[in-house]
C-alpha positions as CSV (number, residue, x, y, z in Angstrom):
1,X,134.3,87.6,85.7
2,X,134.3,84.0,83.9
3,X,136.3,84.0,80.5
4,X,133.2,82.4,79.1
5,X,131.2,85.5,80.7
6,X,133.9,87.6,79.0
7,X,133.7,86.8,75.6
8,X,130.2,86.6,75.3
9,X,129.6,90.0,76.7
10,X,132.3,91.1,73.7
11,X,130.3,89.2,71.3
12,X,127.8,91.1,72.0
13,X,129.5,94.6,72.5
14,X,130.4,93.7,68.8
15,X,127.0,92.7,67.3
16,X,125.6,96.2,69.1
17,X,128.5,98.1,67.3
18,X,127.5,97.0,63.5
19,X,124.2,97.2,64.2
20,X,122.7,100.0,66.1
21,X,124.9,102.2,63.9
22,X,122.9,101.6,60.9
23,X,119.4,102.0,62.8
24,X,121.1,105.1,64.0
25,X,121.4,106.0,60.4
26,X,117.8,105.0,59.0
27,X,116.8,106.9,61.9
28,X,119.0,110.2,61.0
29,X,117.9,109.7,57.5
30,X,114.2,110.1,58.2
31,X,114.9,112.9,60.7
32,X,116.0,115.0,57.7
33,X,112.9,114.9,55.8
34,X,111.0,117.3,58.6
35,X,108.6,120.2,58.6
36,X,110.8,122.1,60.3
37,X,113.1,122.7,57.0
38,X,109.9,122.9,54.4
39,X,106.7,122.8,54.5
40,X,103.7,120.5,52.7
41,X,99.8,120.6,52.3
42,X,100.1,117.8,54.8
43,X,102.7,119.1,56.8
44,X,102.0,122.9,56.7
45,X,103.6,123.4,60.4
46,X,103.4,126.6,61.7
47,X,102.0,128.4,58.5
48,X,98.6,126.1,58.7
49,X,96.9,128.7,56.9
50,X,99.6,129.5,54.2
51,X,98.9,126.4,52.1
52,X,96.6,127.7,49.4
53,X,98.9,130.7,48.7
54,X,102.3,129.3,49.4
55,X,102.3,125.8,48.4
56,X,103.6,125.3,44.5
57,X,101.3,123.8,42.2
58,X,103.0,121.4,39.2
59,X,101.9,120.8,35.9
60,X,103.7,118.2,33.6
61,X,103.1,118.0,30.0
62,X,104.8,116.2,27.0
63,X,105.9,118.2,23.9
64,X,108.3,116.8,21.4
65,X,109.5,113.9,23.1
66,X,110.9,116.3,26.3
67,X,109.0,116.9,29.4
68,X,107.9,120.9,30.5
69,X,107.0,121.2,34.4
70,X,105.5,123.9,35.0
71,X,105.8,125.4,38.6
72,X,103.6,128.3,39.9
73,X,102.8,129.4,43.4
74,X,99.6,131.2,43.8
75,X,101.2,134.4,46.1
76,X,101.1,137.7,45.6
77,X,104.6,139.2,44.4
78,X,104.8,142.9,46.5
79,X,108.2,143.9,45.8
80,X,110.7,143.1,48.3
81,X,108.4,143.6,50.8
82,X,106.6,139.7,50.4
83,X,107.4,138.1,47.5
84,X,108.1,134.2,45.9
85,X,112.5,134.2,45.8
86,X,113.1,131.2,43.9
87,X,111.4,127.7,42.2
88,X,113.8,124.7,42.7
89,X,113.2,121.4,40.9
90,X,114.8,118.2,42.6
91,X,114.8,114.4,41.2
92,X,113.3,111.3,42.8
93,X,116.4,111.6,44.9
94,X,115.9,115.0,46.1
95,X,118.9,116.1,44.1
96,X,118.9,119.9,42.1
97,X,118.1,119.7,38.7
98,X,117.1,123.2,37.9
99,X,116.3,126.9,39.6
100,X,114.6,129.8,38.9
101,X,114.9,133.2,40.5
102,X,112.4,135.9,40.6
103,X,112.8,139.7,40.6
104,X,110.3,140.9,42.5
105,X,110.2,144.3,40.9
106,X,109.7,142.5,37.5
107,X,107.7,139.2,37.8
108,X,104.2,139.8,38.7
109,X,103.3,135.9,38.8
110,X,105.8,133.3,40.3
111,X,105.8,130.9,37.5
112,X,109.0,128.7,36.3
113,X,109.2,126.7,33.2
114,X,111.4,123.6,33.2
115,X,112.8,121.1,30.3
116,X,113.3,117.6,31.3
117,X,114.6,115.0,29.0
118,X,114.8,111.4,29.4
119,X,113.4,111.7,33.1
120,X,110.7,109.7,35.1
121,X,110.2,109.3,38.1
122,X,108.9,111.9,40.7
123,X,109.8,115.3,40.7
124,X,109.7,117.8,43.4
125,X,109.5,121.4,43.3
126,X,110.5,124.1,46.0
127,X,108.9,127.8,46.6
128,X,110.9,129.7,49.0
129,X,109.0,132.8,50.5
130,X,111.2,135.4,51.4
131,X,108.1,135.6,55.1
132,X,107.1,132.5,54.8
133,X,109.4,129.7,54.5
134,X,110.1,127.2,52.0
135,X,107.7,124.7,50.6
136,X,107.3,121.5,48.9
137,X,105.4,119.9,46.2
138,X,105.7,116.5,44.7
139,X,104.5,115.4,41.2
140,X,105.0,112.1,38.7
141,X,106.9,112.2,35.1
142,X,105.5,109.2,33.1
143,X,107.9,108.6,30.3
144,X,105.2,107.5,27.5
């Protein structure tokens, strides 16, 4: 091999090794965000015909200068036979802002009141099924 041969073929042994790392990583990074963890109206997976009783439903109103989301999933709460575990509430960022935990003997709806303040941005709320999975919702906060 040539030394000019050489050091091109390093030159480009290098390029490769700063780049395809980070395309690795945007490529990682999207492979997180998959219906195989959660589930979406869009994206329901194998529970295609869970959607209407699984997937939370959000409602965001303003009182008092703070923000109340309201998460409820429409599901039956039988005991711990079938029953909604747990409301989660994540930022724009997917990080955990709140939780709430049902008792399955007690709660006969699965419905979480949260208090935001100084927040906008989207908001996204988790229903874990103890049968079915777990299961996404997405919803805007509009700071007035």
């Amino acid at each position: 091999m040539e030394r000019r041969d050489f050091i091109r073929l390093s030159l480009t042994g290098v390029g490769a090794g700063i780049i395809a790392p980070q395309a690795l990583a945007g490529a990682e990074q999207q492979a997180t965000i998959s219906s195989d963890i959660y589930y979406t109206k869009t994206s329901p997976g194998r529970w295609s015909g869970k959607v209407a009783t699984h997937l939370p439903t959000i409602e965001v109103t303003k009182e008092a200068g703070k923000t109340i989301v309201k998460v409820v999933t429409p599901h039956e709460m039988k005991g711990y036979e079938h029953y909604i575990v747990k409301h989660v509430l994540l930022d724009k960022d997917y990080k955990f802002l709140d939780e709430h935990l049902f008792n399955p003997l007690e709660d006969k709806v699965p419905l979480s009141t949260f208090t935001l303040e100084n927040y906008s941005g989207d908001i996204h709320a988790l229903s874990l099924c103890n049968k079915h999975d777990l299961w996404l919702n997405t919803a805007n906060v509009y700071r007035p």
